[in-house]
C-alpha positions in Angstrom: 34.7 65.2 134.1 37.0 67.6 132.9 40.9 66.9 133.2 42.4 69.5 135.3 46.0 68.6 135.0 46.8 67.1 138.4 45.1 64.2 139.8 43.3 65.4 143.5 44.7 64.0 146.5 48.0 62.9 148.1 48.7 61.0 145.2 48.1 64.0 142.3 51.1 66.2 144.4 54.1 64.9 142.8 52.2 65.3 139.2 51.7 69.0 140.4 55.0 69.5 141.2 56.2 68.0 137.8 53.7 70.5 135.8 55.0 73.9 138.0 58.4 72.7 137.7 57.7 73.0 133.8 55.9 75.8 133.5 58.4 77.6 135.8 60.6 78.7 132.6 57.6 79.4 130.7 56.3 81.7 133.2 60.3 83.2 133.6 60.3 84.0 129.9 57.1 86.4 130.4 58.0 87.7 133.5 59.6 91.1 133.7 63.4 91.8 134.5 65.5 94.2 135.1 66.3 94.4 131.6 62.9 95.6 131.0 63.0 98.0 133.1 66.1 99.8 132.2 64.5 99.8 128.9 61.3 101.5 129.9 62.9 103.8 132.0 65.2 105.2 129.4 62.6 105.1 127.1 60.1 107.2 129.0 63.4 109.5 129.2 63.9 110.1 125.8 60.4 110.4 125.3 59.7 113.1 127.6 62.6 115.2 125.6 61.0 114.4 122.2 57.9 116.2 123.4 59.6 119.0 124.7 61.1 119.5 121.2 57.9 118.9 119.7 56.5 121.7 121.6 60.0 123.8 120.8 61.3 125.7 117.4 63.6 123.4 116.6 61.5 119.5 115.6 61.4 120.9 111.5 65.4 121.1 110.6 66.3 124.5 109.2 69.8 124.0 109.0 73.6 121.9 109.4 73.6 118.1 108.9 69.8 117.5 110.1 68.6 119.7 107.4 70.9 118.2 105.0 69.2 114.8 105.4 65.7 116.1 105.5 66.4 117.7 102.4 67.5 114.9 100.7 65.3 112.8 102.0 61.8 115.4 100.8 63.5 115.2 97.5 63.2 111.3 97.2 60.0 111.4 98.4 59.4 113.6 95.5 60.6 111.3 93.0 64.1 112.4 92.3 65.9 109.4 94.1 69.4 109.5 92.0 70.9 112.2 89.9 72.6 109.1 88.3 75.9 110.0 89.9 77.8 107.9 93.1 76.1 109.1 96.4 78.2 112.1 97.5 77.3 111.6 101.4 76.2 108.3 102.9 72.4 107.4 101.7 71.5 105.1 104.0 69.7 107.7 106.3 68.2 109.9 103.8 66.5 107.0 102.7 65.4 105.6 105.9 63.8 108.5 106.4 62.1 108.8 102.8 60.6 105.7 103.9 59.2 106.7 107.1 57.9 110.3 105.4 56.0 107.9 102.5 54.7 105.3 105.3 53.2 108.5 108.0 52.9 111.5 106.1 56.0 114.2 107.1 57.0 114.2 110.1 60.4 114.2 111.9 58.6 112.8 115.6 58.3 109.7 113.9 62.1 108.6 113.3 63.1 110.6 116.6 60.2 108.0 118.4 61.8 105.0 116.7 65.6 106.8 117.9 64.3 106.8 121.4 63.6 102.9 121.2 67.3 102.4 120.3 68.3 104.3 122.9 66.3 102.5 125.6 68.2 99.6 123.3 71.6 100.8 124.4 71.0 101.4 127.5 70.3 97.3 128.1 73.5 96.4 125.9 75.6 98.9 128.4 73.6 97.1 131.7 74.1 93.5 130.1 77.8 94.3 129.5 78.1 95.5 132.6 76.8 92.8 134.7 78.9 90.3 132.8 82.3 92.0 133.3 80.8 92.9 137.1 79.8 89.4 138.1 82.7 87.8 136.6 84.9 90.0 139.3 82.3 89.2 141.9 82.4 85.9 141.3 86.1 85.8 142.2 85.9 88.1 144.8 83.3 85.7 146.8 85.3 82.8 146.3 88.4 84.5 147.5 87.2 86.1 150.4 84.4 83.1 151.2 82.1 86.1 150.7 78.1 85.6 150.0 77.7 85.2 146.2 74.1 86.7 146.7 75.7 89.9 148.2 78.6 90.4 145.4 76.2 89.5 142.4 73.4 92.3 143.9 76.2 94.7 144.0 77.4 94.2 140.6 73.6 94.3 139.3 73.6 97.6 141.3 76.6 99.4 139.3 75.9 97.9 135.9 72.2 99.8 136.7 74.4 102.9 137.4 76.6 102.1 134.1 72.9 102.2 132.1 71.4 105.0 134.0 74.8 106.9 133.2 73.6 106.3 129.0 70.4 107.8 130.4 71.8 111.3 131.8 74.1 111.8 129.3 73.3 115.3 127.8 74.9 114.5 124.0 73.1 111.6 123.9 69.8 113.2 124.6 70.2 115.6 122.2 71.1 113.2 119.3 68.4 111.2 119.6 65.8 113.5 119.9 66.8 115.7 116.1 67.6 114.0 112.4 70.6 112.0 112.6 71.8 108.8 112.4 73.9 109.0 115.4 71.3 106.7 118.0 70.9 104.2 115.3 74.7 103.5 115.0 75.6 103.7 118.7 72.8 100.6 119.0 74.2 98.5 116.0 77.8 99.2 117.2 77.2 98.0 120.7 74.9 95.3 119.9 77.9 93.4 117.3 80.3 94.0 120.3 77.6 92.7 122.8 77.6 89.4 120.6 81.4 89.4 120.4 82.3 89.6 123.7 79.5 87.7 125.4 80.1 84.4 123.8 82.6 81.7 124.9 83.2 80.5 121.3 83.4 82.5 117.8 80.3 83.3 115.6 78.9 80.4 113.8 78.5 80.9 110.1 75.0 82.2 110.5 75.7 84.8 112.9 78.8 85.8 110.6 75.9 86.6 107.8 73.8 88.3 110.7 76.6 90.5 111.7 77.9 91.4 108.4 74.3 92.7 107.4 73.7 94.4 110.6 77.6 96.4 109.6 76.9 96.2 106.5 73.8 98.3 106.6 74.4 100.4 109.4 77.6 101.5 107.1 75.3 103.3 104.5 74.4 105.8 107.5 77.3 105.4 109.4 80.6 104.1 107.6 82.5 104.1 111.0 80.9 100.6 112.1 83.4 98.9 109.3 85.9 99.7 111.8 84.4 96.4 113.9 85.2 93.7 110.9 88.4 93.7 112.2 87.1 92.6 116.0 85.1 89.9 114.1 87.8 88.5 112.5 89.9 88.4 115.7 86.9 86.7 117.7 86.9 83.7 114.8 90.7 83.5 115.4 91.5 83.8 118.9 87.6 82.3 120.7 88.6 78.7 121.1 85.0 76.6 120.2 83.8 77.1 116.3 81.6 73.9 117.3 83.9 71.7 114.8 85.9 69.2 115.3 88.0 68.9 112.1 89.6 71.4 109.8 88.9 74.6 112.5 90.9 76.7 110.3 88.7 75.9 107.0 85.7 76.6 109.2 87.5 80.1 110.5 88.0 80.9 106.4 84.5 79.9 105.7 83.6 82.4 107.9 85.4 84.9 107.0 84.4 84.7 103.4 80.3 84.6 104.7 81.4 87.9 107.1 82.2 89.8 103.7 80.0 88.5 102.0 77.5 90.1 104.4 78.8 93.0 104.4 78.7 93.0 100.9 75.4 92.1 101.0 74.3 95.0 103.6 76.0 97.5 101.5 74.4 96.1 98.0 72.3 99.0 97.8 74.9 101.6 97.7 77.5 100.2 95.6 75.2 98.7 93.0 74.0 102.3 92.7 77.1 104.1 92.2 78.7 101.1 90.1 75.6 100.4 88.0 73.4 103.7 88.0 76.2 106.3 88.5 78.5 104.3 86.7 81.3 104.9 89.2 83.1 102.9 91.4 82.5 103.9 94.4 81.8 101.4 97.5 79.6 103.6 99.6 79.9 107.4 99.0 82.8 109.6 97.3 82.7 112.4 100.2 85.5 110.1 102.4 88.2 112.5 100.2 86.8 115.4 101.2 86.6 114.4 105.1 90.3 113.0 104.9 91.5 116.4 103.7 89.6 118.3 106.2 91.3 116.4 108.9 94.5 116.3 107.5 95.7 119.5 106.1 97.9 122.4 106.7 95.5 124.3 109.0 93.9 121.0 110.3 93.4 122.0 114.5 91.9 118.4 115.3 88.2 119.7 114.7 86.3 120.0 111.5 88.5 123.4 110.6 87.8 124.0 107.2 90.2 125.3 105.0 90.0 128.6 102.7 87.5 128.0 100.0 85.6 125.3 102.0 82.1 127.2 103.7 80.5 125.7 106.4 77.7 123.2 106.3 77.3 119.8 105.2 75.8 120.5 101.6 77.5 123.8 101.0 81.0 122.3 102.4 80.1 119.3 99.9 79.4 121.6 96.9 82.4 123.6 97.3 84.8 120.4 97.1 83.2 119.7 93.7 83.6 122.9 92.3 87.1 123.4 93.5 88.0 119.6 92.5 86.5 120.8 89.2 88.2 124.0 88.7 91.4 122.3 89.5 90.9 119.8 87.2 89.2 122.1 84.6 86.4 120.0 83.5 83.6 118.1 85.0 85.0 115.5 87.4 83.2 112.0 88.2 82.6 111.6 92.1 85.4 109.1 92.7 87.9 111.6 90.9 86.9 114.5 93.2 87.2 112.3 96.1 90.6 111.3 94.4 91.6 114.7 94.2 91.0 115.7 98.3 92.3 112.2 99.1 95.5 113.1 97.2 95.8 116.5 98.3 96.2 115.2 102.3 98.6 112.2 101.2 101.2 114.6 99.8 100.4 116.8 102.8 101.3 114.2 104.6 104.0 112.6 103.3 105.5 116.4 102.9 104.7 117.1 106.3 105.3 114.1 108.4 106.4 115.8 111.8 103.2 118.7 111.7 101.3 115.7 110.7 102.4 113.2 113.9 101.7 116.2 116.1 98.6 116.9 115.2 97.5 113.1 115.7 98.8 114.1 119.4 96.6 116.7 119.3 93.3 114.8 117.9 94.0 112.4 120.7 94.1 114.9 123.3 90.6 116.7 121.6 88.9 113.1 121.6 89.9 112.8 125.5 89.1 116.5 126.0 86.2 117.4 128.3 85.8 120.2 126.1 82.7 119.9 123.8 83.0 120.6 120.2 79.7 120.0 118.8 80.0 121.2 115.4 76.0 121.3 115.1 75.5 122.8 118.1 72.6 121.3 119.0 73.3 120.1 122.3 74.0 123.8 123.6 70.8 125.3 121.7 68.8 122.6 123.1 70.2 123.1 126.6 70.1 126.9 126.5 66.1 126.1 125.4 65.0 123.9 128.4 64.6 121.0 126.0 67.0 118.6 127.3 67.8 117.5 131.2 70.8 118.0 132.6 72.9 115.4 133.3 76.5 114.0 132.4 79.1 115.1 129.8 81.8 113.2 128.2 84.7 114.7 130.5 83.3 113.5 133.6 82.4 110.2 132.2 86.1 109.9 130.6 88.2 110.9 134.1 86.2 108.0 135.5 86.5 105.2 132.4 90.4 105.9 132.2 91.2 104.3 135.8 88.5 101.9 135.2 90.1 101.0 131.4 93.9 100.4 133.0 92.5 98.5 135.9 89.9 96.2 134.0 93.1 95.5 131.4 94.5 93.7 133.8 92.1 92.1 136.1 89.5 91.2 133.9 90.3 89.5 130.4 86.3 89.8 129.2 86.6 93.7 129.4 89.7 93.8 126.4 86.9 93.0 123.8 85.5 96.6 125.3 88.6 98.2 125.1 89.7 96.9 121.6 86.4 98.2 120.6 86.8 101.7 122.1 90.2 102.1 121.0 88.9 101.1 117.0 86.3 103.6 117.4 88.7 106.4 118.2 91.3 105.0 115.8 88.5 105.5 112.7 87.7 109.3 114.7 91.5 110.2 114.5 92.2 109.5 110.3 89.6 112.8 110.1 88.7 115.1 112.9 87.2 114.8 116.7 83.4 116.3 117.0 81.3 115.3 119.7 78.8 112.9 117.5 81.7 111.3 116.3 83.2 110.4 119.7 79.8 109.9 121.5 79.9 105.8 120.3 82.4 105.1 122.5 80.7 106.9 125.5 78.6 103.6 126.3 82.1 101.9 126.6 83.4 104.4 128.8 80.6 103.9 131.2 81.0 100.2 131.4 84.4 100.8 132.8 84.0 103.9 134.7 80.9 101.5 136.7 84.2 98.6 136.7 86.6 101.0 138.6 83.7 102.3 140.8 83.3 99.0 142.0 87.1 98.1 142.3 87.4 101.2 144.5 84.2 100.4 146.4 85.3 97.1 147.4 89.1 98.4 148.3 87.2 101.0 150.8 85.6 98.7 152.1 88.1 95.5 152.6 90.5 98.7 153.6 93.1 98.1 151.1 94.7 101.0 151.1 97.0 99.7 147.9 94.0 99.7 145.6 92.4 102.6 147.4 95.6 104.6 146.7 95.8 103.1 143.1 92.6 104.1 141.8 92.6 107.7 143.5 96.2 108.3 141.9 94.5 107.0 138.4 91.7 109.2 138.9 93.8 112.2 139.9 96.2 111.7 136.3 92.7 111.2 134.1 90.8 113.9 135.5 94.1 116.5 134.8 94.6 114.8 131.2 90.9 115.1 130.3 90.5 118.7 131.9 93.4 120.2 130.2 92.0 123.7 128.8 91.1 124.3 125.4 92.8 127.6 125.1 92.2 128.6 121.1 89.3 131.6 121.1 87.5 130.3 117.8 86.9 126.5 119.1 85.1 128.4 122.3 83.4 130.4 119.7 82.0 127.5 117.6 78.8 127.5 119.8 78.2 130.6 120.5 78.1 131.5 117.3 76.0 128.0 116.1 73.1 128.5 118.4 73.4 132.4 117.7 72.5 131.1 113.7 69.5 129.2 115.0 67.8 131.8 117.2 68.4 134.1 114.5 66.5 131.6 112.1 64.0 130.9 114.7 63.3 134.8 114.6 64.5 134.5 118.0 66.0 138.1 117.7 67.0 139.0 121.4 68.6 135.5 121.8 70.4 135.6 118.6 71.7 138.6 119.7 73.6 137.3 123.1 74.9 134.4 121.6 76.6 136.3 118.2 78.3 139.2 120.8 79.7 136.6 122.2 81.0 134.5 119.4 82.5 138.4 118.0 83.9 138.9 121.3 85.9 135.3 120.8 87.1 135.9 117.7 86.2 139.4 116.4 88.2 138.8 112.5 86.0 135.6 111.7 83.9 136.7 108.4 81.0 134.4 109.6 80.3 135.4 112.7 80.3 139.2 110.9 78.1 138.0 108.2 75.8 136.8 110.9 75.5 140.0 112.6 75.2 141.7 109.5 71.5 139.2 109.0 70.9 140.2 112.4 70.7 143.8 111.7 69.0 143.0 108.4 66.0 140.9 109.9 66.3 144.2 112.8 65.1 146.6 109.9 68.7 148.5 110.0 69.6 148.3 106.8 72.8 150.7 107.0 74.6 148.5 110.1 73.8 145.7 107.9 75.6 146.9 105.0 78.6 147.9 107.3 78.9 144.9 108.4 78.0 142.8 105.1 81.3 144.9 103.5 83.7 144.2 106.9 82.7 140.4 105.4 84.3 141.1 102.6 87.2 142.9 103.6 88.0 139.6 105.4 86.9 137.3 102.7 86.3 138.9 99.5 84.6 135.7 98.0 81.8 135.3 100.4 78.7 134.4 98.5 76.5 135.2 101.2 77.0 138.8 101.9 77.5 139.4 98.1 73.9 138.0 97.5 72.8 139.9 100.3 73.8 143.0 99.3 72.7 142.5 95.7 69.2 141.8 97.4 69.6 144.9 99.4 70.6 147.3 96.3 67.5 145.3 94.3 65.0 146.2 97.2 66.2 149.7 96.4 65.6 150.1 92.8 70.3 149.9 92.3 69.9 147.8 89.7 73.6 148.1 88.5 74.5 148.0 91.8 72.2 144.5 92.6 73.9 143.4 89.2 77.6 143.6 90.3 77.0 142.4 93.4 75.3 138.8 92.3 77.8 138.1 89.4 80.3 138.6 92.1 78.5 135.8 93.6 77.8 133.7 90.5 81.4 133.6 90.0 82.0 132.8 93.6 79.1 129.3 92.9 77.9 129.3 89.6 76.0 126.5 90.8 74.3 128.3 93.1 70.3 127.8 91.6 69.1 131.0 94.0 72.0 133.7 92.7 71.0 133.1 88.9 67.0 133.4 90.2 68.1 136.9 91.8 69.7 137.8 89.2 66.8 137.4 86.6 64.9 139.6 89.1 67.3 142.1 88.8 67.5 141.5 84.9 63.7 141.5 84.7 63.5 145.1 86.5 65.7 146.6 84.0 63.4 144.8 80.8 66.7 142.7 79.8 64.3 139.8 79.3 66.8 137.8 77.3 69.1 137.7 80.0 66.6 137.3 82.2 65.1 134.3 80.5 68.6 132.2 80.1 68.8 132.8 84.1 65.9 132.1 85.5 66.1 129.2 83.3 69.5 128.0 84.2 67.6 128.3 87.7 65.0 126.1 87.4 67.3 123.5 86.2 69.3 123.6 89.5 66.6 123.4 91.7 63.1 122.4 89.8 61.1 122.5 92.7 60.9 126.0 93.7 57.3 127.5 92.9 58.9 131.4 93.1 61.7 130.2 89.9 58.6 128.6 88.4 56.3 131.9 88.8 59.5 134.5 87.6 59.5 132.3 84.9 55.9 132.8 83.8 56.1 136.6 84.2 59.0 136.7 81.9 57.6 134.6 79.2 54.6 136.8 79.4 56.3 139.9 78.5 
């Protein structure tokens, strides 16, 4: 007979109560939670926006930051992984997705699929969070009021779910996940070290010290604004009470310290070995922090990425342009670290010079990170918006007038939510050394919603015990935030900023009519910016009216006489028309302007080539070909003239 775990009869009851009782937490561990379905839920969400920009113009990058990254990471797929200099923006992305494009063929759905996952991620960490801080107050509020335990815990599950679902509607969020950026991979890795700080009543053991410090440690090569959490590590090992030793605590906290850095050291290996050993320059992670710090700190600075004269927009021309100026102020070739040194130095004495400007406009940063207004410097989440691809849902304003009450009142009632706000306040504190954009803020959004879902419940439970103290308290709170967050933006450009972004991309999506809208109204907002003009001037040029886009390629110039773009425009334009002299002086003008510039000296041979200069013609489309190997048209030009 076989055994079948219980003996029959009265006497085989007990032995079947013993073997539920221990399967009971074997069966728990499978079964599905809460948890699981916040996870699936957001999931599905992100999903269904992925395939919306599948099915839309904008999955293949085609310009800003996202194109920047694809770019780079196409040409380490190709086989050029270092140019044998320190990493002049952060690597660890590009090469992420290198590594996806090498393991399923090229295709951006793939990391946007494996964003989406991280989302759902962050959306648990924000509901665990959540419940912790909300049962704690429940907790005390049912054995204060001799209230049912049952009734306060369901309530607290009920706004941490609201807290999570509020990750889930959030419009930014959407957006960031679903195109090329690191931005959904940070938030997750920020949250989840701050999930493990604050959830534990004693301080990292030595091996989660190595765990963490990997986990910040390689999230830094995409994201360097995760270092900012070392410091919360270092206060959980100081101030958490149990290290789980009983003699020499504070050796054990300096072991742990030194096995912290070490993993961040560790997580970051593959950067600095690089620029230390390959690019022999010392660099820890990438040499573009200069650049960044002089942005945001500089005599025109607004609080937003404004660049300064000289500087175009665009992650890889803004990037090239800080070389070459670094450069031509130096007057010879500079290694990265010196050209970083060079910005860097620039906004110290700025700063040092300036000290009064300079305080005010850290008032000012801290009123554009609190701002309802969006400055998206991509763009992306309007574009996206204005296309049907995202849902709507929640923006940062709304969700910020509802953390702030929640954020004063949590101080001071609940202890566990400080670790929160210690982290949201670091977050913002690495956000105001540079500038305030909407990806750079959007970290601390999960934060906010944790304690905009505390307050709710505070001012839930005063309505409903009718203490009008409370009740009064919050409301007043709310009143104050809601002013201080919705105080208007009134500068004309910053409104213009996505007009005239999403007016770029329709116009590169040969989305003509659109493009159209969207640039009238970025002239209308500031009719004297030479980009906006320039844009119009492609406009007219993709229209077929070559003489409006002349006009408005030389009203470009009259602004800013160094524009590269309209000058290589119209040297194209006087080309297509058999002005060779004229399609000459135009594209020096714009060599001189970026002689590094691989597609101006490929014009130019063309234009050198037409008038049977084939010398000339040779050393340029040469010098082309060296800038940017790759390009089958430099490669063909080059052919014809050697055949000649």
């Amino acid at each position: 007979m076989f055994d079948s775990g219980y003996l029959p009869g009265p006497k085989g009851a007990p032995a079947r109560t013993t073997l539920t009782a221990k399967l009971r937490p074997q069966m728990k561990r499978f079964s599905l939670g809460l948890n699981h379905f916040v996870f699936a839920g957001v999931f599905v969400w992100r999903l269904a926006v992925l395939g919306r920009l599948a099915g839309s113009a904008y999955l293949l990058p085609t310009r800003g930051d996202m194109h920047f990254y694809n770019d780079w990471a196409l040409s380490i797929l190709n086989g050029r992984s270092t140019d044998h200099l320190a990493f002049y923006g952060l690597p660890g992305y590009p090469y992420l997705l290198a590594l996806l494009y090498k393991i399923f063929g090229y295709n951006p759905f793939v990391p946007a699929f494996i964003q989406a996952a991280f989302e759902a991620g962050t959306s648990v960490l924000i509901y665990q969070l959540s419940l912790r801080l909300l049962t704690g107050r429940s907790r005390e509020i049912a054995s204060t009021h001799g209230v049912s335990d049952s009734r306060t815990l369901n309530r607290a599950r009920l706004f941490a779910l609201a807290a999570a679902l509020g990750w889930t509607f959030f419009v930014p969020a959407e957006a960031y996940a679903a195109i090329l950026m690191p931005t959904a991979w940070f938030v997750f890795a920020f949250w989840l070290v701050v999930w493990r700080i604050s959830s534990q009543e004693k301080g990292p053991s030595g091996e989660e010290c190595l765990l963490l410090g990997l986990l910040v440690g390689i999230t830094a090569m995409a994201v360097a604004t995760i270092l900012i959490l070392v410091p919360l590590i270092l206060v959980a090992l100081l101030v958490k009470p149990k290290l789980g030793v009983k003699k020499s605590p504070w050796r054990a906290v300096a072991v742990r310290v030194a096995i912290l850095f070490a993993g961040v050291g560790l997580g970051t290996s593959p950067a600095w070995i690089h620029n230390y050993f390959i690019g022999h320059d010392p660099v820890f992670l990438s040499a573009h922090s200069g650049i960044n710090f002089w942005i945001g700190n500089n005599p025109s600075a607004n609080g937003y990425p404004h660049f300064p004269p000289g500087l175009r927009a665009g992650q890889a021309a803004m990037l090239q342009d800080s070389i070459t100026q670094a450069e031509v102020a130096a007057g010879h070739p500079l290694k990265r670290s010196e050209v970083s040194a060079y910005w860097s130095g620039k906004a110290r004495n700025y700063i040092t010079a300036n000290f009064g400007s300079w305080s005010k406009s850290l008032v000012i940063k801290f009123r554009n990170f609190w701002s309802a207004f969006q400055y998206d410097d991509l763009s992306i989440v309007t574009t996206l918006r204005d296309e049907g691809v995202i849902f709507p849902g929640l923006y940062f304003g709304v969700v910020a007038a509802l953390a702030i009450p929640g954020m004063l009142l949590a101080w001071s009632i609940a202890p566990q939510s400080r670790w929160i706000i210690a982290s949201i306040a670091l977050a913002m504190l690495a956000v105001l050394t540079v500038f305030v954009t909407e990806r750079y803020r959007i970290v601390v959004v999960p934060g906010l919603l944790i304690l905009a879902a505390f307050g709710l419940s505070v001012f839930w439970q005063a309505c409903a015990e009718d203490q009008l103290r409370t009740t009064a308290l919050y409301l007043a709170l709310l009143v104050g935030s809601t002013i201080f967050v919705a105080w208007p933006q009134r500068n004309p450009s910053l409104w213009a900023l996505d007009a005239y972004n999403s007016g770029w991309q329709a116009l590169e999506s040969n989305h003509l009519p659109l493009a159209e809208r969207k640039l009238a109204i970025a002239y209308a907002y500031v009719p004297t910016n030479s980009e906006t003009i320039f844009a119009l001037g492609n406009l007219r040029l993709a229209e077929g009216k070559l003489e409006q886009a002349q006009s408005f390629y030389d009203a470009a110039l009259t602004i800013d006489p160094q524009h590269r773009g309209a000058l290589n425009n119209l040297g194209v334009m006087a080309l297509d028309a058999g002005r060779y002299d004229a399609a000459e002086n135009w594209l020096r003008r714009a060599q001189e302007v970026d002689p590094g510039n691989a597609k101006t000296h490929y014009l130019l041979a063309q234009v050198l080539f037409a008038r049977h200069d084939l010398g000339n013609a040779r050393k340029e489309i040469d010098r082309a070909v060296v800038l940017d190997p790759n390009q089958p048209e430099f490669a063909k030009l080059r052919q014809r003239i050697v055949e000649q």
